[in-house]
C-alpha positions as CSV (number, residue, x, y, z in Angstrom):
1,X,-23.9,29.5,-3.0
2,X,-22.4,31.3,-5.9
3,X,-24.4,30.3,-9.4
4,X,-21.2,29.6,-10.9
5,X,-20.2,27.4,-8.2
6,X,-19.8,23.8,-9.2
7,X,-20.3,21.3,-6.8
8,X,-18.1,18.0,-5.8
9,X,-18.9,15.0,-7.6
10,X,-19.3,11.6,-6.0
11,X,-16.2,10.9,-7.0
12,X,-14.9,13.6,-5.5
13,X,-16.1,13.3,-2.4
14,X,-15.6,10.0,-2.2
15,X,-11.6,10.2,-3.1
16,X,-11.3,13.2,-1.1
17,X,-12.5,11.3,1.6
18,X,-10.7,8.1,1.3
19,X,-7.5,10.6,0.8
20,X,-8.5,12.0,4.2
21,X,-8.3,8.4,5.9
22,X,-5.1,7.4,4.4
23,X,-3.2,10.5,5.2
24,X,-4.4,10.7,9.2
25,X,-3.3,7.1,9.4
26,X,0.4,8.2,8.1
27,X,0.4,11.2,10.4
28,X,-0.3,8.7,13.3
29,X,3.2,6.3,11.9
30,X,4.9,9.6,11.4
31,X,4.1,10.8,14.9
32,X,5.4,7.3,16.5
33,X,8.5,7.0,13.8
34,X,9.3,10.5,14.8
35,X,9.7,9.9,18.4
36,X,12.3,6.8,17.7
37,X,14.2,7.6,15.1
38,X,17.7,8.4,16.1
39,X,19.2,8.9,12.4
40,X,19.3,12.5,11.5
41,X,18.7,12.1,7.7
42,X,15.4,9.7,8.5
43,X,14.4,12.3,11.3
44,X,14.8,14.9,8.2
45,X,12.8,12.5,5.9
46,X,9.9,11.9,8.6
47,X,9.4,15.9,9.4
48,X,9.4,16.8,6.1
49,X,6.7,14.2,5.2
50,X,4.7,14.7,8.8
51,X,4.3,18.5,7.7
52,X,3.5,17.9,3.7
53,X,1.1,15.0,5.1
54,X,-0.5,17.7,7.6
55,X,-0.6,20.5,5.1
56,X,-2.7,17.6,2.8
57,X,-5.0,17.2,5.6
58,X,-5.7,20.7,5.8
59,X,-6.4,21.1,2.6
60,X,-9.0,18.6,2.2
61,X,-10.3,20.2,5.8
62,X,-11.0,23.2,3.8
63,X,-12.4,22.0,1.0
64,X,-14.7,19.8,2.8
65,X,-15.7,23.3,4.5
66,X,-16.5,25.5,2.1
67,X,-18.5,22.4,0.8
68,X,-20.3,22.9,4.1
69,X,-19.7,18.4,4.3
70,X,-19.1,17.1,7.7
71,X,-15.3,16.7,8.4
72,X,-14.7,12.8,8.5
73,X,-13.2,11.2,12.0
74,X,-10.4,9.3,10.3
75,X,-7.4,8.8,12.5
76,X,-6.7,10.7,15.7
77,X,-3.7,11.1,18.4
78,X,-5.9,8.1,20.2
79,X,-4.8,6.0,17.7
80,X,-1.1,5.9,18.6
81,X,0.2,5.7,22.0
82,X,3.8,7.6,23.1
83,X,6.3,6.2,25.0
84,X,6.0,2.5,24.2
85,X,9.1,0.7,23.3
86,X,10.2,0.5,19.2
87,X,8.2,-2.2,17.4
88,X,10.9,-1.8,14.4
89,X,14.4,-1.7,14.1
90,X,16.9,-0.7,11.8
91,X,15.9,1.7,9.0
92,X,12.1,0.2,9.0
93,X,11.1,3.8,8.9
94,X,11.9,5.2,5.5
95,X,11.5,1.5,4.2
96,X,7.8,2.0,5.5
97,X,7.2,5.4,4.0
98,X,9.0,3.7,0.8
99,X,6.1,1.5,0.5
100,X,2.9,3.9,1.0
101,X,4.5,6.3,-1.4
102,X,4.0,3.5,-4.0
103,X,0.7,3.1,-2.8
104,X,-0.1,7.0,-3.1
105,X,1.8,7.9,-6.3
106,X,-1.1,5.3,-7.8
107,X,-4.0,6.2,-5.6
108,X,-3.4,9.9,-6.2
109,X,-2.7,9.9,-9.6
110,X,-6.1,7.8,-10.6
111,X,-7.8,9.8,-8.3
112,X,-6.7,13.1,-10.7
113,X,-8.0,11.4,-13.7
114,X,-11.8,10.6,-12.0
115,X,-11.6,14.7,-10.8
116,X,-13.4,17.2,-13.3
117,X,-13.1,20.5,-10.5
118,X,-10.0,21.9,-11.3
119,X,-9.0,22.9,-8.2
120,X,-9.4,19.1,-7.3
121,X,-7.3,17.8,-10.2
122,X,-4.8,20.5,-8.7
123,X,-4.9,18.8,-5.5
124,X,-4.5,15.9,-6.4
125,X,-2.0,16.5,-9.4
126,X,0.1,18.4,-6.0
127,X,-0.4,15.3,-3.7
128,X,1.2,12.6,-6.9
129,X,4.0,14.8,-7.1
130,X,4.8,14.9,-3.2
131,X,4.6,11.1,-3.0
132,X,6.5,10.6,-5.9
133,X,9.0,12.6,-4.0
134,X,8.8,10.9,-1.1
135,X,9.8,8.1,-3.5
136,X,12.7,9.3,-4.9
137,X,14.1,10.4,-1.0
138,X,13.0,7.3,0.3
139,X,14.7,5.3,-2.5
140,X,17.8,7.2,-2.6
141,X,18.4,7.1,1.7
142,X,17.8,3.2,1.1
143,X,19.9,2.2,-1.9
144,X,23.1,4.4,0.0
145,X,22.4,2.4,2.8
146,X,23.0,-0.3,0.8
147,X,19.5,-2.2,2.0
148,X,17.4,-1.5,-1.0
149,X,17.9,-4.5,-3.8
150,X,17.9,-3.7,-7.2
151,X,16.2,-5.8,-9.3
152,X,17.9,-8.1,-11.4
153,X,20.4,-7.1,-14.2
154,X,20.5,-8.7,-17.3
155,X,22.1,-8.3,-21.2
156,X,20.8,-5.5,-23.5
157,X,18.8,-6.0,-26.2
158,X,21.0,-5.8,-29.5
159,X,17.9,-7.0,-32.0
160,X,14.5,-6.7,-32.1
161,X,12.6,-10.1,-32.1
162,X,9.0,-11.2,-32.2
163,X,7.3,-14.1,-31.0
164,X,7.1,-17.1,-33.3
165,X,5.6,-20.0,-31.1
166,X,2.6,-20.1,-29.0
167,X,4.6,-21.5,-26.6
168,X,5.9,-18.4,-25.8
169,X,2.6,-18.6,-23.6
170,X,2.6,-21.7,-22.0
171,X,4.3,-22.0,-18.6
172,X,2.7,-26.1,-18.2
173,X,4.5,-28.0,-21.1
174,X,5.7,-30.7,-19.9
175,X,7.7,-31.5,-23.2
176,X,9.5,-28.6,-23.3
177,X,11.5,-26.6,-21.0
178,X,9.7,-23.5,-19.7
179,X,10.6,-20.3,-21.0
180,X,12.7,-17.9,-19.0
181,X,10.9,-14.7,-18.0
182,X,10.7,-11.6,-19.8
183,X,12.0,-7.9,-18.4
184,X,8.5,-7.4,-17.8
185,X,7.6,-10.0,-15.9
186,X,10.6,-10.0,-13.4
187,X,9.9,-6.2,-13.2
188,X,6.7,-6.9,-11.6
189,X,7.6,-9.9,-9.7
190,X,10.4,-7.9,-8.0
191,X,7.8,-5.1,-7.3
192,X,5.6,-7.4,-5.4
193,X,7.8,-9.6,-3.4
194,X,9.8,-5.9,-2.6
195,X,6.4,-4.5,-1.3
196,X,5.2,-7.6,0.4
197,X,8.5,-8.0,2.3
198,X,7.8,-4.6,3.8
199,X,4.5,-5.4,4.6
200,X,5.2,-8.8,6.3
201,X,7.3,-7.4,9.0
202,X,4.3,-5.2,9.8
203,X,2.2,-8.3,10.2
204,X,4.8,-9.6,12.4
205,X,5.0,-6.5,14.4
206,X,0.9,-6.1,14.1
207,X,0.8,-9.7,15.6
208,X,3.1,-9.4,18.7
209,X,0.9,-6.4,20.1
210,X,-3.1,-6.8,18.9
211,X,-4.9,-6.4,21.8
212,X,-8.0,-8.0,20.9
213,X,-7.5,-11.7,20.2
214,X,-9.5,-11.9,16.9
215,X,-7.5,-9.4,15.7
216,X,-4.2,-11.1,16.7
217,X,-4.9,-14.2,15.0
218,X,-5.8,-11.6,11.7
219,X,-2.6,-10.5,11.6
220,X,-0.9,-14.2,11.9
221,X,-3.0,-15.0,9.0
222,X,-1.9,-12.0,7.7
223,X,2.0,-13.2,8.4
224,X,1.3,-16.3,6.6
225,X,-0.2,-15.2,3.7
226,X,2.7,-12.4,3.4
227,X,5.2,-15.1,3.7
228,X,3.2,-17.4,0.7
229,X,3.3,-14.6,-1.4
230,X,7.1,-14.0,-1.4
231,X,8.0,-17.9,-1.4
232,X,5.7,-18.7,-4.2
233,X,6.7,-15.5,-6.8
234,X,10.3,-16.1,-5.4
235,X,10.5,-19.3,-6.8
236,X,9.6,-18.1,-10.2
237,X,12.9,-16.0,-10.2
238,X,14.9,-19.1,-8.5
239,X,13.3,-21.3,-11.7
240,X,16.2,-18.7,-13.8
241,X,18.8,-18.8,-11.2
242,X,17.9,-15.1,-9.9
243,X,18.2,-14.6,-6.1
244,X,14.5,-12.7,-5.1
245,X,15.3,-9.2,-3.0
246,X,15.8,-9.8,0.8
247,X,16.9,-7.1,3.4
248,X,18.7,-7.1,6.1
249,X,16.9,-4.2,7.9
250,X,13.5,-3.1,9.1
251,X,12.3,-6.7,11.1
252,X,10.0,-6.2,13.9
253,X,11.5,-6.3,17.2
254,X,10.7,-7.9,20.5
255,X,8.1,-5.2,21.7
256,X,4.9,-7.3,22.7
257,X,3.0,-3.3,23.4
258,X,1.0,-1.9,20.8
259,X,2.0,1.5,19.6
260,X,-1.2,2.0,17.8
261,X,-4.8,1.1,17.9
262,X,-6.1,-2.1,16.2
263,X,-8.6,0.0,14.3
264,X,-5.3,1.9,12.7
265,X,-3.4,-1.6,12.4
266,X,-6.3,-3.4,10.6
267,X,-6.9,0.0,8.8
268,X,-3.8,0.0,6.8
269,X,-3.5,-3.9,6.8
270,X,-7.0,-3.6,4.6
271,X,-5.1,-1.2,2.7
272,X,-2.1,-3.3,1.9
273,X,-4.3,-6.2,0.7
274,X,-6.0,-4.3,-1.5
275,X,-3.1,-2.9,-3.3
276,X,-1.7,-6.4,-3.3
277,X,-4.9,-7.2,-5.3
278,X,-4.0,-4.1,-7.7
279,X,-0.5,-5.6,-8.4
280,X,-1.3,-9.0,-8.8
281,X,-3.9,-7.6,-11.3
282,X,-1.4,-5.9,-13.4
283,X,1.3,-9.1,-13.0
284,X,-1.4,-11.0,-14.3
285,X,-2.5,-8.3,-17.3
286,X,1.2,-8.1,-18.2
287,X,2.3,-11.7,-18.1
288,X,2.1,-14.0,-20.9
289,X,3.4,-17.1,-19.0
290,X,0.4,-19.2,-18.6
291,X,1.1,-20.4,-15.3
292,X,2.4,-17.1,-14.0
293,X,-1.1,-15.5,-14.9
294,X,-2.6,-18.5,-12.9
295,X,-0.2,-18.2,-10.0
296,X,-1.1,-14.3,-9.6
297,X,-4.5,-15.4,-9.9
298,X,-4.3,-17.6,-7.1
299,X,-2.5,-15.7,-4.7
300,X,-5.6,-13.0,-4.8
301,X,-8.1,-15.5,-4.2
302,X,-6.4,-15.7,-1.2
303,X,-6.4,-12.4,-0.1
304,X,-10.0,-11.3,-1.4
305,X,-11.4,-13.3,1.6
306,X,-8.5,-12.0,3.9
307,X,-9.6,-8.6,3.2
308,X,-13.4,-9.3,3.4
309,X,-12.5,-10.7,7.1
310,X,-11.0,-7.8,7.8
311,X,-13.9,-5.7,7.1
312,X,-15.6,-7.9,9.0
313,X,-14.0,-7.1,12.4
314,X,-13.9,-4.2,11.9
315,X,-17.3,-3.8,11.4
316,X,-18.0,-5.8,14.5
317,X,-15.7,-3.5,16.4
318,X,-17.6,-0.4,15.5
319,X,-14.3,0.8,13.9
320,X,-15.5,1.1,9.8
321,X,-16.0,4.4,9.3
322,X,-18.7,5.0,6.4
323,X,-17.9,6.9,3.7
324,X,-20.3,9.6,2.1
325,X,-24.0,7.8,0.8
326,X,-25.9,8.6,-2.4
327,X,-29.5,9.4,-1.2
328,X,-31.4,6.2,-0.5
329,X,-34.1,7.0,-2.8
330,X,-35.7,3.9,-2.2
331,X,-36.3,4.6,1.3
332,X,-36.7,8.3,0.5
333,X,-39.9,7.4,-1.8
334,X,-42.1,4.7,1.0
335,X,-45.1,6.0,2.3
């Protein structure tokens, strides 16, 4: 090795590698939405994102390499299975890839800020700006298509004000009427019901085709939590007369076959729960309505032991693969 070689750090590694699982699981989707899709502008989205999400692999292939580190498994073509019928209809495909690119554009960029290599911050710094892209031509294709709600509009600001009661806090006083929300709080709200509605019509799809029966009745807990999620924050908005965001597009269909492996679906179904966590974090850091912060606060009680079920099965399954170990110096030291 070259002396002025530096070598990964843990963290490195570790979001390298994590990077490497995420973006084999989206080749797999792009590989299945690629064979359905009939709209030209969404088959133009999905190639454009299969070979940006391939050229992402490769990198971290290479760097692993010259690293001399054993190239993880992540996901495979065994994963997804051709020729099955759709599991999604109507513009579910850029609504999907709408979703994970939120999920990047956050991963990626905290991953940039725990790199010190700078060819890793590179990387990374590349990979932010490809989602964010993603973003933008998901967002666009969906908002022209009319499927996409906004969130709410409301009056500018003409003053500046500042809080002069601590009831500004309280959402529980049962003398007074609540306070409407602030920008901020809808803001986030809208963000999470947005995402979840996406992600429950994956459960619902997930659900119709599990093979293995534990994991079938994962993903209708899985529907059921998705659903709580979107009735209970949706009823904050309803409290100030605001309709939540619903879609008309992008349900799961009929299909009862499983276009992918239950290892990918709970994969990514882990993935979505933790990011729920993330954003209920943040609704909660952000909101200074009492019951608000308690509601978030709820809701990921709920999924903390959903995810830690998941891992479970999969587990069970042989199907978690482990990431990169610190040397067990412990065991490294017995006589």
């Amino acid at each position: 090795m070259n002396s002025s070689h530096v070598p990964l750090t843990s963290s490195e590694i570790g979001n390298l590698w994590m990077t490497y699982q995420e973006k084999t699981m989206l080749l797999r989707f792009l590989e299945y939405f690629l064979e359905h899709a009939e709209d030209e502008e969404i088959q133009q989205i999905l190639k454009s994102t299969y070979d940006s999400t391939q050229q992402s692999v490769e990198s971290i292939i290479y760097i692993f390499q010259q690293e001399g580190a054993v190239i993880p498994l992540g996901f495979t073509e065994n994963d997804v299975n051709k020729g099955v019928p759709k599991l999604f209809d109507f513009l579910y495909e850029p609504m999907f890839l709408h979703m994970i690119s939120k999920i990047e554009a956050s991963l990626f960029a905290l991953y940039s800020t725990m790199s010190y290599r700078q060819d890793i911050r590179q990387l990374f710094k590349q990979l932010t700006a490809k989602s964010q892209e993603m973003f933008d031509q998901c967002a666009q294709f969906l908002l022209d298509k009319g499927v996409l709600v906004r969130p709410p509009f409301m009056t500018m600001p003409k003053e500046v004000t500042f809080v002069k009661d601590k009831s500004y806090l309280s959402g529980f006083n049962l003398l007074r009427e609540t306070r409407a929300l602030n920008a901020i709080e809808i803001s986030l709200i809208h963000h999470a019901i947005e995402t979840n509605l996406t992600g429950m019509q994956l459960m619902i799809g997930f659900a119709q085709v599990a093979n293995d029966t534990t994991v079938k009745e994962y993903f209708v807990e899985g529907m059921k939590l998705s659903k709580e999620v979107e009735t209970t924050l949706g009823e904050y908005l309803r409290q100030d007369y605001i309709e939540p965001p619903a879609t008309h597009a992008g349900k799961a269909t009929n299909s009862t076959v499983a276009p992918f492996s239950d290892k990918l679906m709970m994969y990514i179904t882990n993935l979505l729960g933790s990011f729920s966590i993330g954003s209920n974090a943040l609704g909660g850091a952000f909101s200074l309505r009492s019951d608000l912060l308690v509601t978030m606060a709820r809701l990921t009680s709920k999924i903390v032991p959903f995810i830690k079920d998941g891992g479970e099965i999969l587990i069970n399954n042989g199907w978690m693969e482990e990431s990169p170990q610190v040397e067990d110096r412990k065991q490294l030291t017995k006589s």
